[in-house]
C-alpha positions in Angstrom: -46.3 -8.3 21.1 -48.3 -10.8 18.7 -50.8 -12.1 20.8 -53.4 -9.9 18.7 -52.6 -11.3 15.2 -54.0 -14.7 14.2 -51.2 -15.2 11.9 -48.6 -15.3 14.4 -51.0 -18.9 15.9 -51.1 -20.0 12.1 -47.2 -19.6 11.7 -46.1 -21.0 14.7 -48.5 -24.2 14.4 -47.3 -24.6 11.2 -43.7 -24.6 12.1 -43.9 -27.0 14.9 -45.7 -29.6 12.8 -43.3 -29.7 9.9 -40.5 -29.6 12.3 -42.0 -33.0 14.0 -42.4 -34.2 10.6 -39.4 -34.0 9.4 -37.3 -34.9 12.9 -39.4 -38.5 12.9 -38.9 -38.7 9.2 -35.0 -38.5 9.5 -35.5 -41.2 13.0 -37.5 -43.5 10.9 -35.0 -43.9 8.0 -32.9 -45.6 10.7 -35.5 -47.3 12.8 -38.6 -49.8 12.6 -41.5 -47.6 13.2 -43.2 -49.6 15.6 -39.9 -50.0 17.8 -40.2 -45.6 17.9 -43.4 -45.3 18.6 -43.1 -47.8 21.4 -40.2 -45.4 22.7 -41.8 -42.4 22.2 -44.9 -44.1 24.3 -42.5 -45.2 27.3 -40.6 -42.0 27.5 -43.6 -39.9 27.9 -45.2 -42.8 30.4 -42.0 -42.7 32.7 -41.6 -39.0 32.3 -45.0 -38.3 33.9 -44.1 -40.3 36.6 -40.9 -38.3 37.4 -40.4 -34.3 37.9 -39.0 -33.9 34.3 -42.0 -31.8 33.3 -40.1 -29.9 30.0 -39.3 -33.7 29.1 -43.3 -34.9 28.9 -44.0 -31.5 27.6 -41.5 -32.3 24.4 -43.3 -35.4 23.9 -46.8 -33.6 23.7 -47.0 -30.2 21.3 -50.0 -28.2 21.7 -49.6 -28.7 17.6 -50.0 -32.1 17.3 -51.6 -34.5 19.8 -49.1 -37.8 21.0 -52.0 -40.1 19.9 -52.1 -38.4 16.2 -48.1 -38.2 16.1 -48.4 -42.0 17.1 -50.8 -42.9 13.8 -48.6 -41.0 12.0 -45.7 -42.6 12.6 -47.1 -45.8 12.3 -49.2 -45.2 8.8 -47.8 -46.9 5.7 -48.7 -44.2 3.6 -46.9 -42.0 5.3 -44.6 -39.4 2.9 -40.8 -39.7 4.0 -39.8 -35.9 3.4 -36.7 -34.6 5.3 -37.0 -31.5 4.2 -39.5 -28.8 3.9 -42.0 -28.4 1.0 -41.7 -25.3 -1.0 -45.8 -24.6 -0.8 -45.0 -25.1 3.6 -41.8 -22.7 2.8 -44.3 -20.4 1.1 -47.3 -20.5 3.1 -44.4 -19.5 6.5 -43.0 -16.8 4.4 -46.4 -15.4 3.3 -47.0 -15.4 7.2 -43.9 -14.5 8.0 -44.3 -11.3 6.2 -47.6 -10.2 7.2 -47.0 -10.6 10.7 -43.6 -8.1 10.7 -45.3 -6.4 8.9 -48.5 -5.3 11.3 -45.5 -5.2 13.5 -43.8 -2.7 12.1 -47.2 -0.5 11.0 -48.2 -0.3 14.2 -44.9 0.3 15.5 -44.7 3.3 12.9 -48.4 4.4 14.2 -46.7 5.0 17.6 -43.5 6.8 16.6 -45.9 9.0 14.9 -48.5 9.6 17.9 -45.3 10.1 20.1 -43.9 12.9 17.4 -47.0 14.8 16.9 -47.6 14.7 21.4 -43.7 16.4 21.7 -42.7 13.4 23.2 -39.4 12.5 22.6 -37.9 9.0 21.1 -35.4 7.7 24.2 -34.2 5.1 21.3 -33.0 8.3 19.3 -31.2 9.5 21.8 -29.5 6.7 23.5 -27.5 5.8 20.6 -26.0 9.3 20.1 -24.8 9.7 23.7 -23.4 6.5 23.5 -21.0 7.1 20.4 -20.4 10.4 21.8 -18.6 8.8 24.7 -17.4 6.3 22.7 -15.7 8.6 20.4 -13.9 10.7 23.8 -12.9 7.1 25.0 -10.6 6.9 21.6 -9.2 10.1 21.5 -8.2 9.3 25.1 -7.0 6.4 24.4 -4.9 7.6 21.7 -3.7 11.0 23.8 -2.5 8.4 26.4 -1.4 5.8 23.8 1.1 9.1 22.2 2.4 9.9 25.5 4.4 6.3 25.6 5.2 6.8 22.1 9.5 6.6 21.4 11.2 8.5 19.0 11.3 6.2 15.9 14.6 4.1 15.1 17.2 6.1 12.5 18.5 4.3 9.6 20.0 7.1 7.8 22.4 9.6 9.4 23.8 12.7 8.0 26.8 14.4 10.4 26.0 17.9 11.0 29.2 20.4 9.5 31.3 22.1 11.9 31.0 25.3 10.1 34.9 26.5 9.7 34.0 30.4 10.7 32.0 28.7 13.9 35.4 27.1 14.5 37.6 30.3 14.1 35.1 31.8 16.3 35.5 29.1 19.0 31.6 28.6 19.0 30.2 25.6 20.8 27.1 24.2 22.2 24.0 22.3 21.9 21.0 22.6 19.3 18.0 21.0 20.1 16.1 20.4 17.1 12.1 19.4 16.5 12.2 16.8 14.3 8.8 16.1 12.4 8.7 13.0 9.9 6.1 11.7 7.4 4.4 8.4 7.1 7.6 7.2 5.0 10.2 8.2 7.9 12.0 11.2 5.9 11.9 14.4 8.0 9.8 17.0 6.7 10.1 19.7 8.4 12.9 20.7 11.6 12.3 23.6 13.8 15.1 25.1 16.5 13.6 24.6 19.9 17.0 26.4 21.4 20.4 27.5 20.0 22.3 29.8 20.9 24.3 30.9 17.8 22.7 30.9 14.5 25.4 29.1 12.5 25.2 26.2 14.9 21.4 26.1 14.8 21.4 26.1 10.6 24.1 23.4 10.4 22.2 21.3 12.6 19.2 22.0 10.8 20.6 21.1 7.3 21.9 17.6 8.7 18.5 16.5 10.0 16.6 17.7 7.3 18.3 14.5 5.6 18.1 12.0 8.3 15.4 8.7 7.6 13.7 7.3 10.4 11.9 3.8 10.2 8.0 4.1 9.5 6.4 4.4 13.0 3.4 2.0 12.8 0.4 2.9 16.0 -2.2 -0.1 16.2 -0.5 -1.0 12.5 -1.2 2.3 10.8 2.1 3.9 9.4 2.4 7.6 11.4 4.1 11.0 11.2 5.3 11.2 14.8 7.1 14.8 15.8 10.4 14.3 18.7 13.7 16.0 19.2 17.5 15.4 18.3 20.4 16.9 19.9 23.6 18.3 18.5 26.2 18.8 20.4 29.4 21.1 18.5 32.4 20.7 21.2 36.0 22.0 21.0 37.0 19.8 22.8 39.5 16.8 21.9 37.9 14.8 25.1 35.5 11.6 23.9 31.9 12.6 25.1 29.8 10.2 25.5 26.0 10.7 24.7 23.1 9.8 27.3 20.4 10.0 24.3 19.9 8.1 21.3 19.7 10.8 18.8 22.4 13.0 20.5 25.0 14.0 17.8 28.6 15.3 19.2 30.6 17.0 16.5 34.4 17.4 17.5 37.1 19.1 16.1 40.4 17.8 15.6 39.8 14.0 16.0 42.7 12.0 15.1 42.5 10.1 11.9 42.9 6.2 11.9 44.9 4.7 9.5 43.8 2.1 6.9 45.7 -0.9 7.8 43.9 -4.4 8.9 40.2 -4.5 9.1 40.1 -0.9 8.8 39.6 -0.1 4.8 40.7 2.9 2.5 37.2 4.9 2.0 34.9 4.7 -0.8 35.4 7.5 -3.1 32.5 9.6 -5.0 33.7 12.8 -6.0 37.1 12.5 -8.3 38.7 15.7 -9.9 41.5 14.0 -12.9 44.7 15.9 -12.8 46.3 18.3 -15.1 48.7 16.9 -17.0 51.1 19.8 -17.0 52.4 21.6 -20.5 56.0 21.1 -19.7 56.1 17.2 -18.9 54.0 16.6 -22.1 56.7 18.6 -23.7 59.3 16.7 -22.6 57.2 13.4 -22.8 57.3 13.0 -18.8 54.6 10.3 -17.4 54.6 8.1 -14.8 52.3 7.4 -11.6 52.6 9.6 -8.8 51.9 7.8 -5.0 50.4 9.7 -2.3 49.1 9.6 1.2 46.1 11.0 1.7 44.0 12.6 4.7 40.4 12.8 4.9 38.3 14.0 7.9 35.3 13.3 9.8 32.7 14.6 6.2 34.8 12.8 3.5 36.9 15.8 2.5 40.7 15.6 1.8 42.8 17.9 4.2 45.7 17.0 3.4 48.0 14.7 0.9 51.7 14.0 1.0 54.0 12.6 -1.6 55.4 9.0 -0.9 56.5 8.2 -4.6 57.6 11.4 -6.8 57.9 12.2 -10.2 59.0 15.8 -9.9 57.2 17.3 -12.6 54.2 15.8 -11.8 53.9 16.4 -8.0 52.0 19.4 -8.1 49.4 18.5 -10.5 48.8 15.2 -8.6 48.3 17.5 -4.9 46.0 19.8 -6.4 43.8 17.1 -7.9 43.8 14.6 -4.7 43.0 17.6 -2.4 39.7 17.8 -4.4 38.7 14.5 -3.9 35.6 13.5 -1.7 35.1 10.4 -0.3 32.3 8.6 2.0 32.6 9.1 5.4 34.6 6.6 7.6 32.1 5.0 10.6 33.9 3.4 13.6 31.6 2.4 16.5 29.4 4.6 15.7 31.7 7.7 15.5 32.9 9.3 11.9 36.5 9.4 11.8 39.5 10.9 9.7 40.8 8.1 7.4 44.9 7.9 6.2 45.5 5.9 3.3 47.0 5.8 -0.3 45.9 7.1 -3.5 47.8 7.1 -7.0 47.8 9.5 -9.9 48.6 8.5 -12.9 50.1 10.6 -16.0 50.1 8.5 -19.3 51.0 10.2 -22.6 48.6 9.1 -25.2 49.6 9.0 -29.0 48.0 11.6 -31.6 45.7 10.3 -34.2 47.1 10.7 -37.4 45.1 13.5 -39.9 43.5 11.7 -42.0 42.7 13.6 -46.0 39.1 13.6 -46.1 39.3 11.8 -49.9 41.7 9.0 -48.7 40.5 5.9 -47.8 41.3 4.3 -44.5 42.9 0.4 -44.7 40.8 -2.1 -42.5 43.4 -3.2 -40.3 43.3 -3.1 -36.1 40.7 -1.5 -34.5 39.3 -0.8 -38.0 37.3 -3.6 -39.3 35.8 -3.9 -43.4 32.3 -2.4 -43.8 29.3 -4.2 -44.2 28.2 -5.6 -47.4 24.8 -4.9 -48.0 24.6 -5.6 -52.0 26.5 -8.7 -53.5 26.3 -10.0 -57.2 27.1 -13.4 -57.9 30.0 -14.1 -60.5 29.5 -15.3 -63.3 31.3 -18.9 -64.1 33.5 -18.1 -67.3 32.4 -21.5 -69.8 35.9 -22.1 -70.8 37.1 -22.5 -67.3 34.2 -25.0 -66.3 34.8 -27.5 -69.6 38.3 -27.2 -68.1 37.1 -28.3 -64.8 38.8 -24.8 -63.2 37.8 -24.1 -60.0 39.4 -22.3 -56.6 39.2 -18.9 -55.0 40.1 -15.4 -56.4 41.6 -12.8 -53.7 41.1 -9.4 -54.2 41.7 -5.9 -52.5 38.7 -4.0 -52.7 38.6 0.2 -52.6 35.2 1.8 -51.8 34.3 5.1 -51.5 32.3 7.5 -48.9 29.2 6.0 -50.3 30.4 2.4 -49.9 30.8 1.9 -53.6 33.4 -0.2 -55.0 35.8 2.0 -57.3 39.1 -0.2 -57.3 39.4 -3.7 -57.6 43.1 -5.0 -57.2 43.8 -9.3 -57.7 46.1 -10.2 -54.8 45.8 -14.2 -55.6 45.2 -15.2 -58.9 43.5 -17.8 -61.2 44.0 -16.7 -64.3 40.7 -18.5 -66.3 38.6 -17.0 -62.8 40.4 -13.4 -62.6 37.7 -11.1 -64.4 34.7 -12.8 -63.6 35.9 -11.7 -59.9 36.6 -8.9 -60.5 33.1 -8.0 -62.8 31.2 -9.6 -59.8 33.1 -7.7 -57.0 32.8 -4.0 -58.6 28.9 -4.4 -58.2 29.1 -4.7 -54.6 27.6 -2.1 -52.5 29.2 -1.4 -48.7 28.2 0.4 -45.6 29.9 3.5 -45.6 33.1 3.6 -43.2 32.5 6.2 -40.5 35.7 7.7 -38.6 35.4 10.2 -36.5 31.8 10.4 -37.0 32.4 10.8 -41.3 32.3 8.5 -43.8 35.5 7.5 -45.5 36.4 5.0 -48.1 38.1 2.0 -47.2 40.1 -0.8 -48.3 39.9 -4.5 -47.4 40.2 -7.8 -49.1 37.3 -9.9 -50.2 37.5 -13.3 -51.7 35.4 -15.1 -54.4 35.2 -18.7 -54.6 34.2 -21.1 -57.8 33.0 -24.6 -57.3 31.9 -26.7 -60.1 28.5 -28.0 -59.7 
């Protein structure tokens, strides 16, 4: 392709001698240079000799004549450069860029002459074809890739209801539903691919609808994927057993197990408190009420029997258990009716006594003083220090809604220290006392203490 362009000579004759230059340069930092020429001398002798022609042909470059490589070596002023010299590295890139650069001109000239004749560009077309098929290869590839696809694993299960009129109405049978998840694994949208009554098909529905599937990942790429789920609503008492992973058999009837041994009481999460009924507060009636409770395959209390009475209280404690929800009960896979025991309490609790809005409260139980957010130091009568007086003053201390102290009372006296206490104490400021939401006054002790300095 180059064989017009003088450059592409220069270039490569340029190349080849820096590249001998440097290769004996790196030889003869090791080596006597005598000892290499000699070597390079033999080699070429014996190779001659032999039929190792690309051998003899290494040892002679078109370039650079054996006999001048020889002086070369062998020169003392010879310059020891391993690497290249910029004005070589410049010279090869000045070259370098002229010759692509006829290349591509008269390449250009051609695609031109080739465009204006209404001849075609193979190298156009090629390309095109081949991503063409390329592309049908991967849909292919992913159409057959879908086809061994599974339904994704479940990890969050919501029982379909046996609707109570479906019941009544002895209706049984199997839903199949189309089950289409996001990326995340919740189901996004369900569709009834066959059903034959419409009360079956929406309580179905409404359980998948809250199902969770784990992500399904396709070369590592998190996928909606679309599949079907089975519900099954039987009459029958008879264990079925199903022959697909996301077939759901609803049953009615299905004896409870009791919660004894491994098998624990429920967690509850709905609670409805009892009402506490007019005639046993009347007659101050309380007690705790135990009872044995029922729940079926959704959580739901059916039934509740008394074990431990208090007559007047039965009633109230029924009506509230029977409301009661708890988490469904999962044995091997299966939900299950759960018997266990609950307990309602009934406690009596005292009433507050009124309190006059202009009284103040004592600080006393769950009651505590108010803050102090202002104090005023007493001042240390003279007579009592030359007496060498000293000790603490208690006092009883009033304030009212506004925290100020109206009243102070002495509860243990030093005489010579009494009403410089009291002075001091009157100028304290309080928090305000909130019961009930509103302030009050209240009244606390405080103490005052005198030490002589």
């Amino acid at each position: 392709m180059n064989w017009w362009n003088p450059l592409a000579y220069a270039l490569s004759k340029a190349h080849s001698k820096a590249r001998e230059e440097i290769s004996d340069n790196h030889v003869l930092l090791q080596n006597d240079s005598k000892e290499y020429a000699e070597c390079l001398i033999n080699l070429v002798e014996k190779a001659s000799l032999s039929r190792w022609l690309p051998v003899s042909a290494g040892m002679a470059s078109p370039h650079i004549p054996l006999t001048e490589r020889i002086k070369h070596i062998l020169s003392k002023e010879r310059i020891m450069d391993t690497k290249l010299k910029k004005s070589n590295i410049l010279v090869m890139a000045l070259a370098a860029f002229l010759v692509v650069g006829g290349i591509a001109g008269s390449r250009l000239t051609f695609a031109r002459a080739e465009h204006e004749t209404g001849i075609e560009n193979e190298d156009l077309v090629i390309p095109v074809v081949q991503e063409k098929e390329k592309t049908d290869q991967t849909e292919e590839k992913k159409i057959s890739k879908g086809k061994e696809v599974k339904p994704p694993k479940l990890i969050k299960k919501v029982e379909p209801t046996y609707p109570d009129e479906a019941k009544e109405a002895e209706l049984e049978g199997a839903v199949v539903v189309e089950a289409t998840t996001d990326e995340k694994g919740n189901v996004k949208k369900v569709k009834i691919v066959k059903g034959e009554h419409d009360i079956l098909n929406k309580a179905a529905a409404d359980a998948v609808k809250q199902w969770k599937y784990e992500p399904m990942l396709i070369d590592g790429v998190p996928h909606g994927i679309q599949f079907t789920v089975t519900c099954r609503f039987s009459l029958d008492d008879k264990k079925t057993s199903a022959s697909a992973a996301d077939e759901v058999f609803v049953k009615r009837d299905a004896p409870p197990v009791r919660a004894v041994g491994d098998v624990k009481p429920p967690k509850l999460i709905k609670k409805v408190e009892p009402i506490y009924p007019e005639t046993a507060k009347k007659d101050k009636i309380q007690g705790v009420v135990v009872l044995e409770a029922t729940t079926d395959i959704y959580g739901k209390v059916v039934n509740a029997e008394i074990l431990r009475s208090v007559p007047e209280l039965d009633r109230a404690a029924i009506d509230a258990v029977k409301q009661w929800v708890y988490e469904p009960m999962i044995i091997d896979g299966e939900p299950k009716g759960v018997v266990f025991t609950v307990t309602c309490a009934f406690k009596l609790t005292e009433p507050k006594r009124a309190v006059k809005l202009d009284e103040p409260v004592r600080a006393e139980g769950d009651i505590k003083p108010p803050k102090l957010i202002k104090k005023v130091e007493p001042i240390y009568p003279e007579a009592a220090r030359k007496a060498g007086i000293k000790g603490t003053v208690l006092l009883e201390a009033t304030t009212d809604i506004y925290g100020r102290v109206k009243n102070v009372r002495v509860l243990e006296s030093i005489p010579e220290l009494d009403q410089a206490a009291i002075d001091a104490v009157k100028q304290w400021i309080y928090e305000p006392a909130l019961i009930d939401g509103k302030p009050k006054g209240a009244i606390f002790t405080v103490t005052v203490t005198f030490h002589l300095k």
